[in-house]
N, C-alpha and C positions, 0 to 999 in steps of 0.2 A: 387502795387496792395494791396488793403485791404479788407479782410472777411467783414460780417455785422456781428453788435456785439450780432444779435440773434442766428447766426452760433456756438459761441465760445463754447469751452469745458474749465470747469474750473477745476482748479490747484485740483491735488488729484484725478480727477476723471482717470479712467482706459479707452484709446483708442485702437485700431485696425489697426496698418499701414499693408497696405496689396498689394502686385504688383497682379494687374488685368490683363488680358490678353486676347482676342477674348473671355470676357466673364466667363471666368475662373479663381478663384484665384491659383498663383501661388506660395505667402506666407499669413500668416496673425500673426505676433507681436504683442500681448498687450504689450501696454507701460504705462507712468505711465504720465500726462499732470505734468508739472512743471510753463508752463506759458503759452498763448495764448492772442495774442494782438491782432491776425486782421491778422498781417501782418506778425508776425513771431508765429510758437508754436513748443513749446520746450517740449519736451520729453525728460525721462529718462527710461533706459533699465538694467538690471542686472542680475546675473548669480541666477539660479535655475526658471528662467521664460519658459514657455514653449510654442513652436512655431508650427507653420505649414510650414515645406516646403517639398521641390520636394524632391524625396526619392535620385535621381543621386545626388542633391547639399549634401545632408546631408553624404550620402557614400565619396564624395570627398574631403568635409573636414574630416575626421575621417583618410583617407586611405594617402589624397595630391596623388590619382592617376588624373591627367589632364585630360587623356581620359572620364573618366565619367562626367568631370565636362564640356567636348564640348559635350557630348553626353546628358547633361541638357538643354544645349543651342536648339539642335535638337529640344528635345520635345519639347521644349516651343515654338519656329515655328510650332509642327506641329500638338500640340493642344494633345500632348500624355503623359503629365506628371503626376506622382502618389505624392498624398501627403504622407507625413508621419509626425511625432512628433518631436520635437527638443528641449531639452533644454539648454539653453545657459550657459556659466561657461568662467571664466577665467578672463572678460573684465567688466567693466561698461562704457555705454555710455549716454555722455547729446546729443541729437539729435536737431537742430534748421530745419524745415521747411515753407519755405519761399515763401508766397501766390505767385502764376502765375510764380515763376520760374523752370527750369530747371534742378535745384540740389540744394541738401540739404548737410548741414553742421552737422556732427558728430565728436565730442570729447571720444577719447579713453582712459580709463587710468586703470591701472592694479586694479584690485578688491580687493587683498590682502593690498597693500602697499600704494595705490592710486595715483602711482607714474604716469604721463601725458607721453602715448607712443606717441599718435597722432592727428594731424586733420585728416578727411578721408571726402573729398566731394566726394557725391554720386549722376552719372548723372541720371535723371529721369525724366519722366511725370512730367507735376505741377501739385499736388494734388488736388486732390478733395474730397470736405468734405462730407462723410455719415451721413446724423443724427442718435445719439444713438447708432451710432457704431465704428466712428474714420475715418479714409483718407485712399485714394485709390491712387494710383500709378503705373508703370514700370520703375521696374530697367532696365537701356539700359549697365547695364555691366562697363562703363569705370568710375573709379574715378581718384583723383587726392589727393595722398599721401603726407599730409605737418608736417617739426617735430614741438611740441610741440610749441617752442619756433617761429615759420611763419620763419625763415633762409635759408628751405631750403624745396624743393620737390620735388615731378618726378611723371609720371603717370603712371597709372597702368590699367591691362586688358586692352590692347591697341588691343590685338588679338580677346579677345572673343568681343569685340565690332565691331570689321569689320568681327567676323563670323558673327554675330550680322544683320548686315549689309548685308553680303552676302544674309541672308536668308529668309529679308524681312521685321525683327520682326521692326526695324529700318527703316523705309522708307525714300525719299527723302528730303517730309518736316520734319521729326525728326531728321534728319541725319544737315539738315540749322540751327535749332533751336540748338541744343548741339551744332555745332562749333561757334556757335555766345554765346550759355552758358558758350562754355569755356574761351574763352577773358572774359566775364562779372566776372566768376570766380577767374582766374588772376589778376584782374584790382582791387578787392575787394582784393583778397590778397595784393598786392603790396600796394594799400591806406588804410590798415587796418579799414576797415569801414565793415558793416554789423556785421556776427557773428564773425569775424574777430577785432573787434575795440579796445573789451577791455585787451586782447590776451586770455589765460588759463582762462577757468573760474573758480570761487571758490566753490566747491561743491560738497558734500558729499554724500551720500547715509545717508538716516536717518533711521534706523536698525526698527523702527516702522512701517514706510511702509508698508503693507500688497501688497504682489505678485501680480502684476496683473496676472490676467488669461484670456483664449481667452472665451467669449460668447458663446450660442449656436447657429451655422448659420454662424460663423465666416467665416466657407471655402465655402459656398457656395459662388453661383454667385451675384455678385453687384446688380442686382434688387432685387433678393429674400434678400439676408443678410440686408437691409435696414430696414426689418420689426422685424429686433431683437434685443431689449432693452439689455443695459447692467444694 
């Protein structure tokens, strides 16, 4: 599957990946467009950017108490989550997402040293493009943890995706679609083909850059946030 080339967002300009939910956003990331072909676009992400997410995820990574982060899970089934602020530190990420599939591809590597921690595929909606604002999505919780070097993996949030599961957010047809993502997942890893081909990619962060930031209208809801230029 491939965009129209009137869709594309070009390289330098500032997007908006955001998990939608019954109508409600439940994050919103400016990113930074690095590439956009149609069929893949690649984002970059870095520390001192600042986000929107759910107040529970934000406390559970700060805390690594578990409870609050199934008690994230909760709301987002039941349509009761609070936003708050987030700014990111520690990591830079190159992000590949890949028209009409199931999970996108993200490169980890440490901000200081730009030492390569990980691949991290992330299962999800296949995006959909907002004009003048960036791509919509849900995260459905499970990725698939690979080192640096494609040798070796394991998968991860195997629990909050069958809370996941329990609770609806995941229905039966998302539920066909992600285990048939995750063979196509596998199957790319194991033939090094897609974001996988060329292994590590080579890439810096360029100190010029200017932050993205998030828009006005960012959290709102995907009809309304449509009408807000970046």
């Amino acid at each position: 599957m491939t965009d129209t080339d009137s869709s594309l967002f070009q390289p330098g300009t500032t997007v908006v990946r955001r998990d939608v939910h019954a109508g409600r956003v439940w994050t919103a990331m400016p990113q930074r467009v690095v590439d956009d072909t149609g069929h893949v676009l690649t984002l970059a992400y870095w520390p001192g950017i600042e986000s929107l997410a759910p107040t529970t995820w934000i406390a559970s990574t700060r805390t690594g108490d578990d409870t609050t982060r199934k008690q994230g899970l909760a709301d987002l089934a039941a349509g009761t989550w609070t936003l708050g602020r987030y700014r990111w530190s520690g990591t830079e990420l190159l992000s590949h997402f890949l028209a009409g599939e199931w999970f996108s591809v993200h490169c980890f590597q440490d901000a200081a040293t730009r030492e390569p921690l990980r691949w991290y595929v992330n299962f999800e909606h296949p995006y959909q493009r907002r004009p003048h604002l960036g791509i919509d999505t849900v995260d459905l919780a499970l990725d698939l943890v690979i080192t640096p070097d494609l040798t070796g993996h394991h998968w991860k949030d195997t629990e909050e995706y069958a809370q996941l599961r329990r609770l609806g957010v995941v229905d039966d047809y998302a539920g066909r679609q992600i285990e048939q993502a995750r063979g196509r997942a596998i199957a790319m890893l194991d033939d090094r083909t897609g974001p996988f081909a060329a292994g590590w990619p080579t890439w810096a962060l360029d100190p010029s850059w200017p932050l993205p930031t998030l828009p006005p209208g960012a959290g709102e809801t995907a009809t309304s946030a449509t009408a807000y230029r970046l």
